[in-house]
N, C-alpha and C positions, 0 to 999 in steps of 0.2 A: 475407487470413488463411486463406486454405482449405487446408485436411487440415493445421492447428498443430492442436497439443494445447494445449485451453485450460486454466492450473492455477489453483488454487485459490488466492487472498492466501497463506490460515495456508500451503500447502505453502512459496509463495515467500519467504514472512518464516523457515520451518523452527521447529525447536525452540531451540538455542542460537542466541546473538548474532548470529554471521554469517548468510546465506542460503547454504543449500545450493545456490544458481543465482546466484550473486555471479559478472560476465565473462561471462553468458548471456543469450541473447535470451527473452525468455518472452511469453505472450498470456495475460490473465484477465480477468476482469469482475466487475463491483460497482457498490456507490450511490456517490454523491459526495456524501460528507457533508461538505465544508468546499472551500472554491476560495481559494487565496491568488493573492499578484500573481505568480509565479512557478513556479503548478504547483495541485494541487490535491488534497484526499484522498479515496482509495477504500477503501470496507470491504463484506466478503460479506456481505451481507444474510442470512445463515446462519450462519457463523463453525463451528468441528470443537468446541465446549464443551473446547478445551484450555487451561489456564492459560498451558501452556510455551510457546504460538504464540499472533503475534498476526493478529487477521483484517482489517485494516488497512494502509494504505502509503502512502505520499506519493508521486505519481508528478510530478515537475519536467520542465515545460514550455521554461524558459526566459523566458514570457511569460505576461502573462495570458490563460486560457485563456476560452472563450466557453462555459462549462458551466455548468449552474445544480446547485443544492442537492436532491438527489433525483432526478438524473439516473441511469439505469443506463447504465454504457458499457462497452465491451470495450477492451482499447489493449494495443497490444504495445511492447516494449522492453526496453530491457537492465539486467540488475539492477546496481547499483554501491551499496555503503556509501559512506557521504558524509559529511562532519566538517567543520567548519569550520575553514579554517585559522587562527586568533585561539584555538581551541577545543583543542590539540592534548589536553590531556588528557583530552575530553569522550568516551563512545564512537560509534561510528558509527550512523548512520540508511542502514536499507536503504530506497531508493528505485528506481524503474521512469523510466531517462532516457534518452534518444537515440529518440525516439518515432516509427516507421514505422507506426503506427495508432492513431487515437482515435474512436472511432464510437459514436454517442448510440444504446442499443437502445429505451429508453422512457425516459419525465420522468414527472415528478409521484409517483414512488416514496414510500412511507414510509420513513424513516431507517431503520437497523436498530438496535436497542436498544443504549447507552451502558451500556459497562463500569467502573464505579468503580476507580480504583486508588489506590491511599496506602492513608491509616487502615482498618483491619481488613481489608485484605488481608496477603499472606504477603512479606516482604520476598524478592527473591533472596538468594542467600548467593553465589550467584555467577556467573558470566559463560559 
């Protein structure tokens, strides 16, 4: 991963639905605040205080990955929206897949603080 420019979650999630780096290889880093059997979640432990972006991502493995809960890691890959196909009417989830790097920088992180969304938040109006 030397001389990539490492971007921020909110840059790679962007402001609207799609990612502006959607078909593109990108490198960033954050905590692992949840590990499924098939990938796991990362969020900046800073986040930009923007409503429009979110500071979060699911990056899929394929497999379960060997990360724990509070891990900081760096990992590179390619951005793709993703839908289920059963789901076609659902919208897409932007995820970090086809993974040429995943590298543990520190463990035992504190989570980064939980954002509420629903009730007494601002609903979108649109997409």
């Amino acid at each position: 991963m030397t001389n990539r420019i490492i971007r921020p979650i909110y840059d790679i999630q962007g402001d609207s639905h799609i990612s502006p780096f959607v078909g593109q290889s990108v490198a960033t880093t954050g905590i692992v605040t949840g590990v499924a059997s098939n990938g796991f979640y990362l969020q900046d432990p800073y986040g930009d205080n923007n409503d429009a972006t979110s500071d979060g991502i699911f990056v899929f493995t394929d497999s379960a990955p060997s990360l724990r809960i509070g891990d900081e890691v760096q990992v590179s890959g390619d951005v793709q929206e993703f839908r289920l196909s059963n789901r076609s009417d659902d919208l897409t989830l932007t995820q970090i897949t086809n993974l040429t790097n995943i590298r543990v920088l520190s463990s035992n992180n504190p989570l980064p603080t939980a954002v509420v969304i629903g009730e007494d938040r601002i609903v979108p109006t649109e997409i």
